[in-house]
C-alpha positions in Angstrom: 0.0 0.0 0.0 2.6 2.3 0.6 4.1 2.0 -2.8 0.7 2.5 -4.4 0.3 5.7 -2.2 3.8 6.7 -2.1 4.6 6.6 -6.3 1.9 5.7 -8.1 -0.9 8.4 -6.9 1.3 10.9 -7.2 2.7 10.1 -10.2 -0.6 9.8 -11.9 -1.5 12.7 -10.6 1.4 14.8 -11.8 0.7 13.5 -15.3 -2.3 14.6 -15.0 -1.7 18.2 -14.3 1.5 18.3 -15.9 1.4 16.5 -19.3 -1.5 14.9 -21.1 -4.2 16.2 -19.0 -6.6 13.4 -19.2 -8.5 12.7 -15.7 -6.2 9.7 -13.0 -9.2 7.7 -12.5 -7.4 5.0 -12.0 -5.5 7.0 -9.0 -8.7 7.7 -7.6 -10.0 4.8 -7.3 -7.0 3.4 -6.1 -6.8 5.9 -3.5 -10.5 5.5 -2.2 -10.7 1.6 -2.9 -7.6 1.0 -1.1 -8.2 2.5 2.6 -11.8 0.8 2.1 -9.8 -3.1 1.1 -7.9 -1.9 4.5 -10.5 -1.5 6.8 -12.7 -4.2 6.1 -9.5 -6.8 6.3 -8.8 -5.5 9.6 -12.2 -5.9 10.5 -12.5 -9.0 9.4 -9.1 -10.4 11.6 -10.5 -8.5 14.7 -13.9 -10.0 14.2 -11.6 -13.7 14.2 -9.5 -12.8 17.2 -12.6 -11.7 19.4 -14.2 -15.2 18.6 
């Protein structure tokens, strides 16, 4: 996760103001889908533990 928020958001989104100018939805929905994938995994092992 930390590569995908650390390079590749970025990255897509300086392309996207500085070059071709065509809309990072890809680094959008990485950057809300990822914290979402996050949360529910950790639920899910908390959920196991507690039982």
């Amino acid at each position: 996760m930390i590569v995908i928020y650390g390079i590749f958001v970025p990255v897509t989104v300086f392309e996207w103001l500085a070059l071709d100018g065509s809309f990072p939805l890809t680094a959008v929905v990485i950057g809300f889908a990822l914290p979402v994938m996050r949360r529910n995994h950790l639920h899910t092992i908390r959920e196991k533990e507690s039982n």
